[in-house]
C-alpha positions as CSV (number, residue, x, y, z in Angstrom):
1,X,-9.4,4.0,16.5
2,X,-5.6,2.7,15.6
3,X,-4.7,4.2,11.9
4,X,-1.4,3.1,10.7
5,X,0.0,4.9,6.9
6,X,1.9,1.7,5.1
7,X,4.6,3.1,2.3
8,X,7.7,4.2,1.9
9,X,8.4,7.6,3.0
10,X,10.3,9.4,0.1
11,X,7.3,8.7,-2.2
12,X,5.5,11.5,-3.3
13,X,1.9,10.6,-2.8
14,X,3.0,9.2,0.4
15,X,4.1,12.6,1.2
16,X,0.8,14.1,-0.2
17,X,-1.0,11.1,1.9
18,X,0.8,12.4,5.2
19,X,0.4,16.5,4.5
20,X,-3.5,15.5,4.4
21,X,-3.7,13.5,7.5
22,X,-1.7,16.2,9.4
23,X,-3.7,19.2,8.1
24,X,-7.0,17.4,9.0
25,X,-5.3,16.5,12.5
26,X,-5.6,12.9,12.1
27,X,-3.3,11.0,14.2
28,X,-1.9,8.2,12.5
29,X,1.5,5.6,13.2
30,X,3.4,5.3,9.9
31,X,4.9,2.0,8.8
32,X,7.6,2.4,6.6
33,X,7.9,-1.2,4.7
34,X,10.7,-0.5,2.6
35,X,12.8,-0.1,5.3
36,X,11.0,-2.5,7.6
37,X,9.2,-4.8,5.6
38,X,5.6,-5.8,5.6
39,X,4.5,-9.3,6.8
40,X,2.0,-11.7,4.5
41,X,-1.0,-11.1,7.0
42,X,-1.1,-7.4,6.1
43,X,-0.7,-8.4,2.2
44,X,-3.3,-11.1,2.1
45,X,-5.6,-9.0,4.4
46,X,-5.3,-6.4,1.6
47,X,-6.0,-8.7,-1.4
48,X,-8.6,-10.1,0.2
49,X,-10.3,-6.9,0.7
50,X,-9.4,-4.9,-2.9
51,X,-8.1,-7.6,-4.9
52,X,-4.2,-7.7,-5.6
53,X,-4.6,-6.3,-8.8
54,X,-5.0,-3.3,-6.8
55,X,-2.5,-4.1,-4.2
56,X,0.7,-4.8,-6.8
57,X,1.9,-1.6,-8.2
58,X,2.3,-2.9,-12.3
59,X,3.2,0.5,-13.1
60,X,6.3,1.1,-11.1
61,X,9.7,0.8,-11.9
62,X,10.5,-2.3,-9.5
63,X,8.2,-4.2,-11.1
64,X,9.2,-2.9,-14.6
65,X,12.1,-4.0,-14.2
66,X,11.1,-7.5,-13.2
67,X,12.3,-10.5,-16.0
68,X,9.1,-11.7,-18.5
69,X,9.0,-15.2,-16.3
70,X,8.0,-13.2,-13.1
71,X,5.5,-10.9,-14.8
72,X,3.4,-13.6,-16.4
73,X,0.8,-15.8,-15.5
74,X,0.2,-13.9,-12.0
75,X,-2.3,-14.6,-9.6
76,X,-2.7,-13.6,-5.9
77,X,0.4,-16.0,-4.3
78,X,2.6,-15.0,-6.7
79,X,1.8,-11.4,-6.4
80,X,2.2,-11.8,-2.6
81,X,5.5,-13.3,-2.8
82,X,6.9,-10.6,-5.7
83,X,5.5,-7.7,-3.0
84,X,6.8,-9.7,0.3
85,X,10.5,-9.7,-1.8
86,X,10.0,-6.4,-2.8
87,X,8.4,-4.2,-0.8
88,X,8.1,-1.3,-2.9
89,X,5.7,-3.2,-5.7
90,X,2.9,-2.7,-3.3
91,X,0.9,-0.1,-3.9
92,X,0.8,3.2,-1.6
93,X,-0.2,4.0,0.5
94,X,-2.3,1.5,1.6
95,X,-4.4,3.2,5.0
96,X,-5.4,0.7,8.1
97,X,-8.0,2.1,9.4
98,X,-8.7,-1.3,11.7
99,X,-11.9,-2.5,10.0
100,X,-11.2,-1.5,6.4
101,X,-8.1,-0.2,4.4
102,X,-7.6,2.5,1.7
103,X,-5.2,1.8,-1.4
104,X,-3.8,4.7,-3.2
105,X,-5.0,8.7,-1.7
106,X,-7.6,10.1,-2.9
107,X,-8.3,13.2,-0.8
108,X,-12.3,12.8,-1.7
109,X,-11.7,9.1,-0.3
110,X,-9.8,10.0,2.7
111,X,-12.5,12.7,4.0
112,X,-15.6,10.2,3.3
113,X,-13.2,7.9,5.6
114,X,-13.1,10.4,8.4
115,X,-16.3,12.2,8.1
Protein backbone atom coordinates (compact mmCIF):
# COMPACT_ATOMS: atom_id res chain seq x y z
CA UNK A 1 0.00 0.00 0.00
CA UNK A 2 1.20 3.70 -1.17
CA UNK A 3 0.55 6.24 1.98
CA UNK A 4 1.38 9.69 1.17
CA UNK A 5 1.25 12.54 4.64
CA UNK A 6 -0.34 15.98 2.76
CA UNK A 7 0.66 19.25 5.00
CA UNK A 8 2.96 21.57 5.51
CA UNK A 9 5.95 20.57 7.34
CA UNK A 10 6.61 23.19 10.09
CA UNK A 11 3.10 22.49 11.55
CA UNK A 12 2.93 21.08 14.78
CA UNK A 13 0.47 18.33 14.43
CA UNK A 14 2.07 17.64 11.17
CA UNK A 15 5.14 17.02 13.21
CA UNK A 16 3.16 14.99 15.84
CA UNK A 17 1.47 13.21 12.63
CA UNK A 18 5.03 12.25 11.28
CA UNK A 19 6.73 11.28 15.00
CA UNK A 20 3.69 8.66 15.07
CA UNK A 21 4.13 7.16 11.72
CA UNK A 22 7.86 6.81 12.29
CA UNK A 23 7.56 5.26 15.78
CA UNK A 24 4.96 2.72 14.50
CA UNK A 25 7.46 2.12 11.35
CA UNK A 26 5.03 3.11 8.87
CA UNK A 27 6.56 4.04 5.67
CA UNK A 28 4.91 6.87 4.25
CA UNK A 29 5.98 9.75 1.10
CA UNK A 30 5.23 13.26 2.50
CA UNK A 31 3.72 15.86 0.22
CA UNK A 32 4.51 19.16 1.36
CA UNK A 33 1.58 21.51 -0.45
CA UNK A 34 2.63 24.68 0.77
CA UNK A 35 5.64 24.47 -0.84
CA UNK A 36 4.37 22.42 -3.78
CA UNK A 37 0.86 22.93 -4.04
CA UNK A 38 -1.94 20.46 -4.05
CA UNK A 39 -3.93 19.81 -7.33
CA UNK A 40 -8.09 19.98 -7.41
CA UNK A 41 -8.30 15.99 -7.80
CA UNK A 42 -6.81 15.50 -4.28
CA UNK A 43 -9.20 18.46 -2.88
CA UNK A 44 -12.42 17.25 -4.38
CA UNK A 45 -11.43 13.60 -3.74
CA UNK A 46 -11.30 14.84 -0.08
CA UNK A 47 -14.61 16.69 0.03
CA UNK A 48 -16.16 14.16 -1.57
CA UNK A 49 -15.20 11.72 1.08
CA UNK A 50 -15.47 14.00 4.60
CA UNK A 51 -17.23 16.88 3.34
CA UNK A 52 -15.19 20.27 2.89
CA UNK A 53 -16.34 21.56 5.95
CA UNK A 54 -13.86 19.23 7.31
CA UNK A 55 -11.34 19.83 4.59
CA UNK A 56 -11.15 23.90 4.96
CA UNK A 57 -9.29 24.85 8.04
CA UNK A 58 -11.97 27.93 9.42
CA UNK A 59 -9.95 28.19 12.39
CA UNK A 60 -6.62 29.18 11.08
CA UNK A 61 -5.02 32.32 10.62
CA UNK A 62 -4.97 32.27 6.57
CA UNK A 63 -8.35 32.05 6.51
CA UNK A 64 -8.87 34.51 9.43
CA UNK A 65 -7.49 36.74 7.71
CA UNK A 66 -9.55 36.35 4.64
CA UNK A 67 -11.94 39.70 3.69
CA UNK A 68 -16.01 39.11 4.81
CA UNK A 69 -16.84 38.70 0.79
CA UNK A 70 -14.65 35.46 0.74
CA UNK A 71 -15.80 34.01 3.94
CA UNK A 72 -19.57 34.09 3.22
CA UNK A 73 -21.96 32.16 1.45
CA UNK A 74 -19.38 29.12 0.99
CA UNK A 75 -20.01 26.02 -0.41
CA UNK A 76 -17.76 23.21 -1.80
CA UNK A 77 -16.29 25.19 -5.17
CA UNK A 78 -15.61 28.02 -3.44
CA UNK A 79 -13.95 26.34 -0.64
CA UNK A 80 -11.86 24.43 -3.32
CA UNK A 81 -10.77 27.42 -4.98
CA UNK A 82 -9.84 29.51 -1.44
CA UNK A 83 -7.66 26.06 -0.44
CA UNK A 84 -6.21 25.61 -4.28
CA UNK A 85 -5.02 29.57 -3.69
CA UNK A 86 -3.97 28.95 -0.48
CA UNK A 87 -2.70 25.95 0.41
CA UNK A 88 -2.33 26.23 3.97
CA UNK A 89 -6.46 26.60 4.55
CA UNK A 90 -6.66 22.91 4.13
CA UNK A 91 -6.82 21.12 6.89
CA UNK A 92 -3.73 18.73 8.13
CA UNK A 93 -2.75 16.54 7.73
CA UNK A 94 -4.90 14.95 5.52
CA UNK A 95 -3.45 10.90 5.23
CA UNK A 96 -3.86 8.97 1.63
CA UNK A 97 -4.03 5.82 2.44
CA UNK A 98 -5.13 4.76 -1.42
CA UNK A 99 -8.67 3.75 -0.70
CA UNK A 100 -9.61 6.16 2.05
CA UNK A 101 -8.06 9.40 3.65
CA UNK A 102 -7.70 10.59 7.26
CA UNK A 103 -8.16 14.48 8.08
CA UNK A 104 -6.70 15.88 11.12
CA UNK A 105 -4.39 12.97 13.68
CA UNK A 106 -5.86 11.41 15.89
CA UNK A 107 -3.41 8.74 17.27
CA UNK A 108 -6.69 6.42 18.23
CA UNK A 109 -7.58 6.95 14.39
CA UNK A 110 -4.26 6.36 12.94
CA UNK A 111 -3.71 2.81 14.82
CA UNK A 112 -7.48 1.61 13.88
CA UNK A 113 -6.04 2.60 10.24
CA UNK A 114 -3.05 0.38 10.55
CA UNK A 115 -4.23 -2.38 12.81
Amino acid sequence: MSITLYGIKACDTMKKARTWLDEHGVSYAFHDYKAVGIDRGNLEKWCAEHGWQTVLNRAGTTFRKLDEAQKTDLDQAKAIELMLAQPSMIKRPVLDLGASTLVGFKPEQYATAFA
